[in-house]
C-alpha positions in Angstrom: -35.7 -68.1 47.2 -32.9 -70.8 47.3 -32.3 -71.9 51.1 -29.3 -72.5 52.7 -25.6 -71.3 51.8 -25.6 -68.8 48.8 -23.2 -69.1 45.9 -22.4 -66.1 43.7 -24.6 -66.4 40.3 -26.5 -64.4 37.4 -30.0 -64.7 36.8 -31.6 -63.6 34.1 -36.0 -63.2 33.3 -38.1 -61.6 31.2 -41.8 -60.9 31.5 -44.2 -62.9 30.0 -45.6 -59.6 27.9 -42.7 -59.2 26.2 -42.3 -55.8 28.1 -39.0 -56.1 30.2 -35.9 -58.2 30.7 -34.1 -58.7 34.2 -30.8 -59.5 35.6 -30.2 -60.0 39.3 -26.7 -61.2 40.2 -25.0 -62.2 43.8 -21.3 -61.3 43.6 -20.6 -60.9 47.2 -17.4 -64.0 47.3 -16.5 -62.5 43.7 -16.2 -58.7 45.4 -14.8 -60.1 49.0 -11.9 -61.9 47.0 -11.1 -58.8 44.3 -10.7 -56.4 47.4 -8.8 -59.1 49.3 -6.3 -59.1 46.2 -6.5 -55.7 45.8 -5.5 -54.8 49.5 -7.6 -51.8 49.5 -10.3 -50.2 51.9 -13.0 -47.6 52.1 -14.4 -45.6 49.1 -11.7 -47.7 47.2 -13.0 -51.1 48.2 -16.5 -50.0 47.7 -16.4 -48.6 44.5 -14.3 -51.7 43.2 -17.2 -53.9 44.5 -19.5 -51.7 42.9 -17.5 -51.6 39.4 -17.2 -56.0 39.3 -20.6 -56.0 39.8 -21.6 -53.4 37.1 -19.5 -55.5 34.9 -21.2 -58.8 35.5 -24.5 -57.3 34.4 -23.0 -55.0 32.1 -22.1 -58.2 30.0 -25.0 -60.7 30.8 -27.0 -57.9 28.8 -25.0 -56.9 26.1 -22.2 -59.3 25.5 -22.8 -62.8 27.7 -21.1 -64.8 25.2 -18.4 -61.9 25.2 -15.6 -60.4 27.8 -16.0 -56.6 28.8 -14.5 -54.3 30.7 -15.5 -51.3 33.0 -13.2 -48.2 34.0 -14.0 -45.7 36.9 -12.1 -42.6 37.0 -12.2 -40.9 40.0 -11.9 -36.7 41.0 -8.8 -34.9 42.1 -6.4 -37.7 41.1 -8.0 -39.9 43.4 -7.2 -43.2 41.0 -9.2 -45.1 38.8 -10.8 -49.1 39.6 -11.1 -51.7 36.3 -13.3 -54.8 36.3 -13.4 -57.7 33.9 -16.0 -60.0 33.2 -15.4 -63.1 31.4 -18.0 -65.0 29.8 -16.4 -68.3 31.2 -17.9 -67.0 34.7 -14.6 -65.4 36.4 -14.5 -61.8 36.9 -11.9 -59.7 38.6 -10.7 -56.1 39.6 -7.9 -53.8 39.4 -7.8 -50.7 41.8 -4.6 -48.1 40.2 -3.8 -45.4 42.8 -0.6 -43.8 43.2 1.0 -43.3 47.1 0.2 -39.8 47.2 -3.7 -39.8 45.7 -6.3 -38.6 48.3 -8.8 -40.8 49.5 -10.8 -42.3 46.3 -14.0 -40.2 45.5 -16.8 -40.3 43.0 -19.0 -37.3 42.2 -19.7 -34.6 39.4 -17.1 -34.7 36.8 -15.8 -38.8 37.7 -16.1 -40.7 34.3 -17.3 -44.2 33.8 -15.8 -46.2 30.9 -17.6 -49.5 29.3 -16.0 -51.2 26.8 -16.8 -54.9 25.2 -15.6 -57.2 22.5 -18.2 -57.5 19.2 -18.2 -60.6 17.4 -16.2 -59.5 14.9 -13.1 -58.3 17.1 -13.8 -55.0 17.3 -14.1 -53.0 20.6 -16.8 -50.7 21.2 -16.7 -48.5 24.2 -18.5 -45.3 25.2 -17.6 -42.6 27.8 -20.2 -40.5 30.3 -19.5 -38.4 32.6 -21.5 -38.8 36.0 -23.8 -35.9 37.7 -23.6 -34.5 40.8 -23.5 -37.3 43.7 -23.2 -39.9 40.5 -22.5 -43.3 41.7 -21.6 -46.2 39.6 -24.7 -47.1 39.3 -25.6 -43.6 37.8 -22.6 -44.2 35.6 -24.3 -47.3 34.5 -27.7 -46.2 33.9 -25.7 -43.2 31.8 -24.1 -45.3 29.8 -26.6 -47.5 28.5 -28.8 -44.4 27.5 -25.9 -42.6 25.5 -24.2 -45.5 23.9 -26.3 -48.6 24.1 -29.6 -46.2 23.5 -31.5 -48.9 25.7 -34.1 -47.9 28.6 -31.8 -49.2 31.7 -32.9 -49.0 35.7 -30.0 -50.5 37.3 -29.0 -50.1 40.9 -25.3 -52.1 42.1 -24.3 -52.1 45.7 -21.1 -53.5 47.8 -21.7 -53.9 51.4 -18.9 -53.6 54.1 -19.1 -53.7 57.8 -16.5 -51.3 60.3 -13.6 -53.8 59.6 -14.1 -53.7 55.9 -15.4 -57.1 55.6 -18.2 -57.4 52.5 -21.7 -58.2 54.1 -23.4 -58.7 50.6 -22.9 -57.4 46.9 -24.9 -58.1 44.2 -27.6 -55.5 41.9 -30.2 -56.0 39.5 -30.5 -54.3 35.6 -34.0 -53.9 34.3 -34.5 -53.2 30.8 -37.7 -51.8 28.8 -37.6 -54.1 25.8 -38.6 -52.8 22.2 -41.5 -54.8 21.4 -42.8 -53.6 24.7 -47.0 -52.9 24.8 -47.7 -49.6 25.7 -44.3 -49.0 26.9 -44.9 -45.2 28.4 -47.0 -46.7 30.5 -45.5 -49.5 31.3 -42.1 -47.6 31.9 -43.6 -45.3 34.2 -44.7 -48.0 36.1 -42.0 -50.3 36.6 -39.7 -46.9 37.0 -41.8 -45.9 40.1 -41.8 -49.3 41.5 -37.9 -49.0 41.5 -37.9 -45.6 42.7 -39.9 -46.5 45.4 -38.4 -49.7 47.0 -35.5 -50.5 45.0 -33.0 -47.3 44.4 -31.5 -48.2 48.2 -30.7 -51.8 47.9 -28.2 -52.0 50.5 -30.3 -53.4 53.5 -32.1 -55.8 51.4 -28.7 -57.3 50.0 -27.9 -57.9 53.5 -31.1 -59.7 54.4 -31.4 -61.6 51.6 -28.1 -62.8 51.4 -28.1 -60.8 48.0 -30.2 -63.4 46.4 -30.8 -63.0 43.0 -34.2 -65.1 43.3 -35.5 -62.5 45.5 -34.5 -59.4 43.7 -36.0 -61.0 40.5 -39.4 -62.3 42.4 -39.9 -58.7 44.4 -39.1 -56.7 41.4 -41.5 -58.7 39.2 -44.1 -59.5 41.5 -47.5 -59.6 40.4 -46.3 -59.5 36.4 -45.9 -63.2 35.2 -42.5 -64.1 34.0 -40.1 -66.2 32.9 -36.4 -67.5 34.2 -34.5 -67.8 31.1 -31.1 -68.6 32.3 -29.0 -69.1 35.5 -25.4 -69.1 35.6 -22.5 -69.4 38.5 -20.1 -66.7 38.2 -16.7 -66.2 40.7 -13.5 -64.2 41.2 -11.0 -65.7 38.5 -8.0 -64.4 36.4 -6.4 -65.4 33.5 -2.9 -65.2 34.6 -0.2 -67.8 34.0 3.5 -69.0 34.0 3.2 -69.2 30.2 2.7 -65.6 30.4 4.7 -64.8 32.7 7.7 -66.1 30.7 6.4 -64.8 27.1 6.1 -61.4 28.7 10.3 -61.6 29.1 10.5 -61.3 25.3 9.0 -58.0 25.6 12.8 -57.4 27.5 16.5 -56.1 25.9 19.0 -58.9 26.1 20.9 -56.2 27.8 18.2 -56.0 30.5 18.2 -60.0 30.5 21.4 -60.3 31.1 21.5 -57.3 34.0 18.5 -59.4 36.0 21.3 -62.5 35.1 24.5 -60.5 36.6 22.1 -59.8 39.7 22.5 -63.2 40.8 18.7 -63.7 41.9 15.5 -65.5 40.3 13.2 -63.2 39.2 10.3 -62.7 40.7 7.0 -61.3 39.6 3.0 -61.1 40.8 -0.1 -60.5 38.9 -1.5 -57.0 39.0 -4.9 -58.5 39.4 -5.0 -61.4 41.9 -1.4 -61.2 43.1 -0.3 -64.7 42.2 3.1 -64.6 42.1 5.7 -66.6 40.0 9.2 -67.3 40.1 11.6 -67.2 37.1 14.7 -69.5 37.6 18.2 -67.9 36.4 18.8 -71.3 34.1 15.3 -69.9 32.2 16.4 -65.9 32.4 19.6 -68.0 30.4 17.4 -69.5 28.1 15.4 -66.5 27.4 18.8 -64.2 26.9 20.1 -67.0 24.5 17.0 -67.1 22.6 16.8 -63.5 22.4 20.8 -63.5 21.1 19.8 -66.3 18.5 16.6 -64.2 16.8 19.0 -60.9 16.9 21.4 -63.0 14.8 18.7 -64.5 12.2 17.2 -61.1 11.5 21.1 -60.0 10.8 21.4 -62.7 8.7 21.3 -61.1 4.5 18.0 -62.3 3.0 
């Protein structure tokens, strides 16, 4: 186990037999900053700890070199939470509740939505729907069987004290690979060794810092294995100014020109990490003019 101050990462092992692959993964500064951003508590902040972690192993498994994306769809209207992972290492989180929801609640009926890129630009996704007292990491587990069709044990967890500060987050995904010997067996095994000391991970992500190194050690111990990779992953986004400005073309230049006549910059925050940015009246000008000038081209008789 690494000593001293953690650092959220991925690691990833497979047993020397060929018969199953690992990923452990610490995201517990990934989560704390995501809920931080997110200005949310409770089930809400849980769950959205819960879903960026889901995500991170989600695409270590099935898409590292890939971005995917996770949806959580609470009961009763209760909202829904979104993660993305990006195979550059930042992940982030989007919780989507209106004023009036009740509290944010998970259960029989909630549906868990994983989608990811494929090399060739398409998007698969698949839908399942979780059982009662489903959790995401039910909704995980669920999904991998229906539309991966791969053998998955997976168990995520986000920690929070009274105040709502995150104690630990991290999880682990164990796989039964194909080429597995004498996989019954070897699946019955491994799925009773998780049953037994690994379905409630909470207390040992607290005492363990959520190290990866130990979930991959006590989960493999006594098989011999292999680390194959290890990789730092954080809270990120992938919003910018350029953005910012090139989504004002999506805008009338009669709705231009009425943020104009208001007198006031313009200003504007990210959805996911709240950065906000600040759109000068000379550049809502140049935006209105531009917009007037491509209006007049597309008029012009071919």
């Amino acid at each position: 186990m690494h000593m001293g101050a953690m650092t959220d990462r991925v690691l990833r092992a497979m047993t020397d037999d060929g018969a199953f692959r690992i990923i452990t993964a610490r995201t517990t500064d990934t989560v704390t900053r995501a809920i931080a951003a997110q200005e949310v508590e409770g089930a809400a902040a849980r769950v959205l700890g819960e879903m960026v972690t889901a995500a991170v192993l989600f695409r270590e498994t099935m898409a590292p070199t890939l971005r995917v994306q996770g949806v959580i769809k609470g009961l009763d209207q209760s909202g829904q939470v979104i993660a993305d992972s990006h195979p550059d290492g930042w992940n982030r989180g989007l919780v989507q509740r209106s004023d009036e929801a009740p509290p944010f609640r998970l259960g029989e009926g909630a549906l868990m939505q994983m989608m990811r890129s494929l090399p060739n630009g398409e998007l698969h996704q698949g839908l399942v729907e979780l059982p009662a007292g489903g959790t995401v990491s039910h909704g995980l587990m669920g999904y991998m069987q229906q539309s991966e069709q791969t053998v998955t044990m997976a168990r995520v967890a986000a920690v929070l004290d009274e105040s709502g500060a995150v104690k630990a987050a991290g999880g682990y995904l164990v796989q039964l690979l194909p080429e597995a010997p004498e996989a019954e067996g070897a699946l019955a095994i491994m799925a009773q060794r998780l049953e037994d000391d690994f379905s409630d991970i909470e207390a040992r992500l607290v005492d363990t810092d959520a190290s990866p190194d130990h979930l991959v050690e006590e989960i493999f111990w006594g098989m011999k294995h292999t680390r194959l990779d290890d990789s730092a992953i954080r809270f990120g986004c992938d919003c910018s100014r350029v953005r910012v400005l090139t989504s004002l073309s999506t805008l009338t230049r009669h709705e231009i020109r009425e943020l104009i006549d208001a007198g006031e910059a313009l200003e504007m925050s990210c959805d996911w990490c709240g950065s906000r940015y600040r759109v000068e009246l000379a550049e809502l000008e140049g935006h209105r003019r531009a917009r007037l000038g491509e209006l007049e081209r597309l008029a012009q008789p071919s």
